[in-house]
C-alpha positions in Angstrom: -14.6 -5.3 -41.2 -12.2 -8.4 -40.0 -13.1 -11.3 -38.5 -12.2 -12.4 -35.4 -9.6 -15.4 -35.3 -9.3 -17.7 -32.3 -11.1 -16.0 -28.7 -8.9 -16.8 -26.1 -11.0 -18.3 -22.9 -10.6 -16.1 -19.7 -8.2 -18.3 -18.1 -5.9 -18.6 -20.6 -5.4 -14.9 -21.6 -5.0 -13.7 -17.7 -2.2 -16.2 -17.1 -0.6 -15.5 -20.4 -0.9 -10.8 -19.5 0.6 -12.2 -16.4 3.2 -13.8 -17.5 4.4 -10.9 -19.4 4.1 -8.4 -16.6 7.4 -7.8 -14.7 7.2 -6.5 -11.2 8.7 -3.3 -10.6 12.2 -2.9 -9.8 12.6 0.5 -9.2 13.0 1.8 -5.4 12.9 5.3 -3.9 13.1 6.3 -0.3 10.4 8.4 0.8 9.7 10.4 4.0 8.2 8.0 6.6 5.1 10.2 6.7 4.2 9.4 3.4 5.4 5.9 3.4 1.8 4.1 4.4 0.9 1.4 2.2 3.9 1.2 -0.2 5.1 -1.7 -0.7 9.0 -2.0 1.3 11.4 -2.8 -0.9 14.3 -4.1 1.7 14.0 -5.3 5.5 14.4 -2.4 8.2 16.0 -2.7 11.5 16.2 -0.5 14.2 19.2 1.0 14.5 18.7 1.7 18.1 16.6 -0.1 21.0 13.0 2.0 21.7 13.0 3.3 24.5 16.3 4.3 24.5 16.1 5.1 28.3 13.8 3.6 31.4 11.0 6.1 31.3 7.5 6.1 33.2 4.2 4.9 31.4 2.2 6.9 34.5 2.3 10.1 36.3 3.6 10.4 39.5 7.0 10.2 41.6 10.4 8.2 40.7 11.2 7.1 44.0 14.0 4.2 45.1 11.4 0.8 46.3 13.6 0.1 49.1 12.2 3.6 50.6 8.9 1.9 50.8 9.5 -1.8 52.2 7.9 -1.1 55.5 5.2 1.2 54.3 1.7 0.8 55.6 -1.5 3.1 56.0 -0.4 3.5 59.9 3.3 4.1 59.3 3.5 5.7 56.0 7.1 6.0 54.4 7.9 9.6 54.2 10.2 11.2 51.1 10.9 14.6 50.2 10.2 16.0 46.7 13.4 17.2 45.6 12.2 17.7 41.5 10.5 16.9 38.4 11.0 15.7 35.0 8.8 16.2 32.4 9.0 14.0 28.7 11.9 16.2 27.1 13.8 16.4 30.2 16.4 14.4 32.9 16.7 14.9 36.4 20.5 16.1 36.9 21.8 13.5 39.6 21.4 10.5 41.3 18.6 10.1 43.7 19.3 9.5 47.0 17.6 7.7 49.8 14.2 8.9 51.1 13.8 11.4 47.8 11.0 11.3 45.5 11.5 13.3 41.7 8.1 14.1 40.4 7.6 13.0 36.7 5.5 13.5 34.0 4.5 10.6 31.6 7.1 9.3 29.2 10.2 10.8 31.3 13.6 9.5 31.7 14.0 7.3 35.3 16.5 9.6 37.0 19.4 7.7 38.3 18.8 6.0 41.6 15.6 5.4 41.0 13.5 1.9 40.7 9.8 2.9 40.5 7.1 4.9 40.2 4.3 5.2 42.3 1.3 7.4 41.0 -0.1 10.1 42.3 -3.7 9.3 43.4 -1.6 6.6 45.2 0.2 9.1 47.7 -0.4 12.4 49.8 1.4 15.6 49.3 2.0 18.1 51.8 4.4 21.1 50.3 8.2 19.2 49.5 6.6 16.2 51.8 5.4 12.8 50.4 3.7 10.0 52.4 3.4 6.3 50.4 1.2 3.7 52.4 2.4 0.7 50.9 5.7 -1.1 49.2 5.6 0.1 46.3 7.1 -2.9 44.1 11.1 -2.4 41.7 9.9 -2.2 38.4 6.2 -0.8 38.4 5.3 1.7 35.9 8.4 2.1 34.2 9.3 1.1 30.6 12.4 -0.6 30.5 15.4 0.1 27.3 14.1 -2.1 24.5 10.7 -2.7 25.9 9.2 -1.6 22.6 11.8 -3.6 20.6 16.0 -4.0 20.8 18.1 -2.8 18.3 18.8 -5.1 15.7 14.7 -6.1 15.4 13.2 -6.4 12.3 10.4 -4.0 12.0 9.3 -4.7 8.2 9.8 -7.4 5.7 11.4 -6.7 2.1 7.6 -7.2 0.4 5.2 -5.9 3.0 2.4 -3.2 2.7 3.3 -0.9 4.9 1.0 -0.1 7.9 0.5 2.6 10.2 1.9 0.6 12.7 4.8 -0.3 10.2 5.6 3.0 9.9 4.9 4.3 13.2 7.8 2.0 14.3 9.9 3.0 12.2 9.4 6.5 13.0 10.0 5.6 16.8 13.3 4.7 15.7 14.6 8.1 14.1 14.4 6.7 10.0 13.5 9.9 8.3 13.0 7.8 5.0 11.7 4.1 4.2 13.0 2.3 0.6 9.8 1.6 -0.9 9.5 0.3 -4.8 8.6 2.9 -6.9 4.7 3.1 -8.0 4.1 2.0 -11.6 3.3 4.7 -14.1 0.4 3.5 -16.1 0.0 5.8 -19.4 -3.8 5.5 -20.7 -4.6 6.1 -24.2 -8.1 6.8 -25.3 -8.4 7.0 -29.2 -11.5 8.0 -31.7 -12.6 10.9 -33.4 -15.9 11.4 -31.5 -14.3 11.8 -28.2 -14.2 15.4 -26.5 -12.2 16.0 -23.2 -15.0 16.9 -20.5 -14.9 21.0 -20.6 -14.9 21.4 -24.1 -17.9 22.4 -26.3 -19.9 19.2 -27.5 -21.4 18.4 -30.7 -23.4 16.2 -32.7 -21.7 12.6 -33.0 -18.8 13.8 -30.4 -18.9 12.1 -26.6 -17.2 12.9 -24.1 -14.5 10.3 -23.1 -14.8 8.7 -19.5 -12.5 5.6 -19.8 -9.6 7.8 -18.2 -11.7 9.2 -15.2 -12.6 5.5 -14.7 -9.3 3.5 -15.4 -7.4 6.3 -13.7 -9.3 5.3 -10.5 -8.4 1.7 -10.6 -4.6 2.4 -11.4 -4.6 4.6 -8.0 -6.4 2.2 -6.1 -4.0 -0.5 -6.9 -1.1 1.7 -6.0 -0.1 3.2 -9.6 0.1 6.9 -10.9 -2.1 7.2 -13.6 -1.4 9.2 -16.5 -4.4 9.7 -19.0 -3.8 11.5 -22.3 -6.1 13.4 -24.2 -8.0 11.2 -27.4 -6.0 10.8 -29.9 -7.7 11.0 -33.3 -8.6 7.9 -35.7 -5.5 7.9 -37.6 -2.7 5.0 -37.2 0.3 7.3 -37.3 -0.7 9.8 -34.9 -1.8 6.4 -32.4 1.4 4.6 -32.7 3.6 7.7 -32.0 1.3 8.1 -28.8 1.8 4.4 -28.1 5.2 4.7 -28.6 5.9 8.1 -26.2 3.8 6.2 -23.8 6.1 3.4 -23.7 8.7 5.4 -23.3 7.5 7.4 -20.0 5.5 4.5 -18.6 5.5 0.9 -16.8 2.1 0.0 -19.0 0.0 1.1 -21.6 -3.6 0.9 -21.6 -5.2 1.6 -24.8 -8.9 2.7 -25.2 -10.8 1.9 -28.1 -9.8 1.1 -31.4 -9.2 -2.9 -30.7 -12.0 -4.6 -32.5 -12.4 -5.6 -36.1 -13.8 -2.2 -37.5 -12.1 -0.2 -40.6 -11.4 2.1 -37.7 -10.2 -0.3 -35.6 -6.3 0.4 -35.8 -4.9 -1.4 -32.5 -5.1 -5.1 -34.0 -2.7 -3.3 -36.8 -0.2 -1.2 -34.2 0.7 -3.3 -31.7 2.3 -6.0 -33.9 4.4 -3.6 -35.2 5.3 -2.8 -31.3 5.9 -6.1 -30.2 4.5 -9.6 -29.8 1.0 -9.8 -29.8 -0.3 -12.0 -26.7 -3.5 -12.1 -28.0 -7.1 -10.3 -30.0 -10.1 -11.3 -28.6 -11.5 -12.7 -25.7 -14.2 -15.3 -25.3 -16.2 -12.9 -22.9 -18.9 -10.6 -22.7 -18.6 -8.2 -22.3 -15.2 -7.3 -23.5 -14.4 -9.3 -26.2 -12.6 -7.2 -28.6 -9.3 -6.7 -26.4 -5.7 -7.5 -27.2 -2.4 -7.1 -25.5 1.2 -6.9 -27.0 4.2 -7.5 -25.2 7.1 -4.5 -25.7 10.8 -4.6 -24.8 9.6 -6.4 -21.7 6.9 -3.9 -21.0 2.7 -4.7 -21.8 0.3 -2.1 -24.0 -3.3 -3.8 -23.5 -5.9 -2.8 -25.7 -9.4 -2.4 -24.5 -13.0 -1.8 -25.6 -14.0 1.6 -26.1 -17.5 1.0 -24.1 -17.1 2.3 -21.1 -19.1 -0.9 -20.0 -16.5 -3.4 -21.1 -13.7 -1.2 -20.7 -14.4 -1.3 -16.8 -15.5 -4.8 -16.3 -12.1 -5.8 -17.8 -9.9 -3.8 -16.2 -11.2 -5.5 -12.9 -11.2 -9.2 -14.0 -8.3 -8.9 -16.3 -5.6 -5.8 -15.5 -6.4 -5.3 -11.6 -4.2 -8.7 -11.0 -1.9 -7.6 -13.8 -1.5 -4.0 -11.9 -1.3 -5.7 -8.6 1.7 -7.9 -10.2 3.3 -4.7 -11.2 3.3 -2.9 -8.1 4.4 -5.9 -5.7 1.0 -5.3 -4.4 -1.0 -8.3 -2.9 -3.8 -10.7 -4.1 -5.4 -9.9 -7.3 -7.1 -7.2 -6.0 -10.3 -8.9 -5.2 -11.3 -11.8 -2.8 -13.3 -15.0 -3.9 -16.1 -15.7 -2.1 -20.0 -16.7 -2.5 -23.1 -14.6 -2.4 -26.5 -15.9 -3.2 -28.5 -13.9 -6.3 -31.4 -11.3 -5.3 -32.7 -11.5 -8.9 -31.7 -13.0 -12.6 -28.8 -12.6 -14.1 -28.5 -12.1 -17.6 -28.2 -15.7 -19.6 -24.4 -17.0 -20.6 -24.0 -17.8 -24.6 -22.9 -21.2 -25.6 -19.3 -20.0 -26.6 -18.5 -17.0 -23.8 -17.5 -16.4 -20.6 -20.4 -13.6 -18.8 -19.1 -11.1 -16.2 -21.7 -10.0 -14.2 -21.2 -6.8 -12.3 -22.5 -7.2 -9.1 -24.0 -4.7 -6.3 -25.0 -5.8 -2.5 -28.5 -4.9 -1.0 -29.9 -6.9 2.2 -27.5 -9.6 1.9 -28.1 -10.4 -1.9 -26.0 -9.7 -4.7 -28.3 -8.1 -7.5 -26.8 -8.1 -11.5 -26.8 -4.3 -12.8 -25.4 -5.1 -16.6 -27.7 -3.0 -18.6 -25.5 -2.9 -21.7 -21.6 -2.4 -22.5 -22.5 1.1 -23.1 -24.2 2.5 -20.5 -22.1 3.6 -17.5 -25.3 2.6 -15.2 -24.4 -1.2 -16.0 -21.7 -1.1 -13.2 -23.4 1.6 -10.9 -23.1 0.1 -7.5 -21.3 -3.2 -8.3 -18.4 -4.1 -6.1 -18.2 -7.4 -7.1 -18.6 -9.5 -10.1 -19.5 -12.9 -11.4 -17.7 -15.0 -13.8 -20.5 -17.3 -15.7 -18.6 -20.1 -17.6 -19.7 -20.6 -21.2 -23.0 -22.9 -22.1 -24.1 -23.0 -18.0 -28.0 -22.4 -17.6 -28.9 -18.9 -16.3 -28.2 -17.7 -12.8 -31.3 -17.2 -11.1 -33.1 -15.3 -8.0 -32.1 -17.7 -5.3 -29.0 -19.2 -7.0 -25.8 -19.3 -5.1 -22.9 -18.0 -7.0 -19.0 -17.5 -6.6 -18.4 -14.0 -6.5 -14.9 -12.1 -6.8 -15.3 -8.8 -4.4 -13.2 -5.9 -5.2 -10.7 -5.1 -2.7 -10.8 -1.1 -1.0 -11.2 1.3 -2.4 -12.7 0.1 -5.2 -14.9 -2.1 -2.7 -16.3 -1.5 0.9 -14.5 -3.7 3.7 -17.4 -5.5 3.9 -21.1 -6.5 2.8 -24.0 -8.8 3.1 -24.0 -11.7 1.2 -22.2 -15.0 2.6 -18.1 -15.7 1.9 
């Protein structure tokens, strides 16, 4: 066993993983279909004005207005139905007076005509139309660039795209939208007692969990997780795996291995990788994690307890990942929530991250122990306890951090 040098306080090792992380700079184009919520790595214009051509937003008859000036219920203006258009079509010709074109929603205004009057608004008799009122120029029909002109901008360099984002752009005939690339985020579980879930268990073997769980974070923040099977408790055979990792990869996250133990071979490694950022956190839990910085890449090292392997990767990496992708906020809003029962009392020295779970309006602690998956069964939120503060009680009112969807609900009880 090693000791511990200095912990780092909470503040100072997220600014300092931050600092080191390097937004992506890869783009790719990818279909417009598949497009929703990248992140858009240049403006796009329209290349052409949408609609391209007047078209009706109703049902009815494309008529010319100046057919209907005199209408009235007792002298109705008479036309004769001389076609139709329907959405994929054009009438042939120009209309002329005192003839009506029957047209279907979203169809091209033939030439000649001004306006469209609906048909609960008229009466048919075979080719013979009757309107009982001036009908006005203009009405139901969507003029060229209504929707927007060429030349407007329909997405900023930077922006999550949105359905409507992307529905735009569709509108405009772009088959493909330049998007930054998603990170590839390589995880790396090592220890000899882990077993890949489907294989035969055994006394002292575990099965590992920390890539089901990580992997679910990466995708919600927009990266492609790739988890690796365990590698064993041997130094050479964990570097290489580091090393291939870096190779393939935007990150590295490391799974056990990263405390003080004789098995304990990250602290060791990732010097030899690059520059250490730092070993050991003042938190709990989570302390034994470390992060090197790599030929301007990041392999983080984290706790092997599923617990603390979690409850970092939200407080810690989810901004780091966030930074990565070009994605948004940190990945979790600050807000307040008051406390449905006791939290679990800060130490003198540590930070306490208390996962958090939403019932009634109250937030409600679950830690159980850094070990036990149950400790974050529910939470969507956590709380950051600063060191030495007196416990959080039932009643207490507390600043909460609430993860983002997926990894959160849109909303819950509690106050913000």
């Amino acid at each position: 066993m090693r000791p511990f040098g200095r912990l780092r306080s909470v503040a100072s090792v997220r600014r300092q993983l931050l600092r080191a992380i390097h937004p992506i700079e890869r783009v790719e184009n990818v279909p417009v279909e598949t497009a929703f919520d990248r992140i858009l790595a240049r403006d796009v214009v329209a290349p052409r004005p949408v609609p391209e051509f007047a078209r009706t937003t109703w049902d009815g008859y494309a008529i010319r207005s100046a057919d209907t000036g005199t209408a009235r219920p007792a002298a109705p203006a008479e036309l004769t139905v001389v076609g139709e258009v329907f959405a994929e079509g054009a009438f042939p010709r120009t209309l002329r007076a005192g003839e009506a074109v029957e047209i279907a929603t979203g169809g091209a205004i033939p030439r000649g005509a001004d306006t469209v009057v609906i048909f609960e608004e008229v009466e048919r008799t075979g080719r013979r139309l009757r309107v009982s009122r001036p009908v006005p120029r203009g009405d139901r029909i969507s003029p060229p660039g209504q929707d927007f002109p060429r030349g407007a901008r329909l997405a900023r360099r930077g922006e999550r795209l949105s359905a409507v984002a992307v529905g735009s752009i569709a509108a405009c005939g772009l088959p493909k939208v330049p998007v930054y690339a998603r990170p590839i985020v390589a995880i790396v579980p090592n220890g000899n007692e882990l077993l890949v879930p489907g294989t035969r268990g055994g006394p002292g073997r575990i099965y590992e969990s920390n890539n089901a769980t990580l992997s679910a974070v990466v995708t919600a923040a927009g990266g492609v997780p790739r988890p690796e099977p365990p590698v064993r408790d041997d130094p050479r055979a964990i570097e290489r795996s580091l090393r291939r990792a870096l190779r393939t990869s935007d990150l590295v996250l490391a799974t056990g291995g990263s405390s003080v133990g004789e098995r304990d071979h990250l602290p060791q490694i990732l010097p030899r990788l690059g520059t250490l950022l730092f070993h050991g956190i003042a938190v709990r839990p989570g302390k034994p994690t470390l992060a090197a910085a790599v030929r301007g890449k990041v392999v983080v090292g984290m706790p092997g307890h599923p617990t603390s392997c979690l409850a970092n990767m939200y407080w810690l990496v989810l901004p780091a990942l966030h930074r990565l992708g070009r994605r948004p906020g940190p990945g979790y809003s600050e807000g307040t929530a008051v406390l449905g029962a006791d939290a679990v009392a800060p130490s003198s020295g540590m930070s306490t991250v208390v996962p958090l779970r939403f019932r009634g309006g109250r937030a409600y602690p679950t830690f159980r122990g850094s070990a036990i998956h149950a400790s974050l069964s529910g939470a969507t939120a956590f709380a950051m306890l600063a060191p030495g503060t007196r416990r959080a009680r039932a009643g207490d009112r507390l600043r909460v951090y609430r993860l983002d969807p997926p990894l959160g609900p849109p909303s819950e009880g509690g106050n913000g």
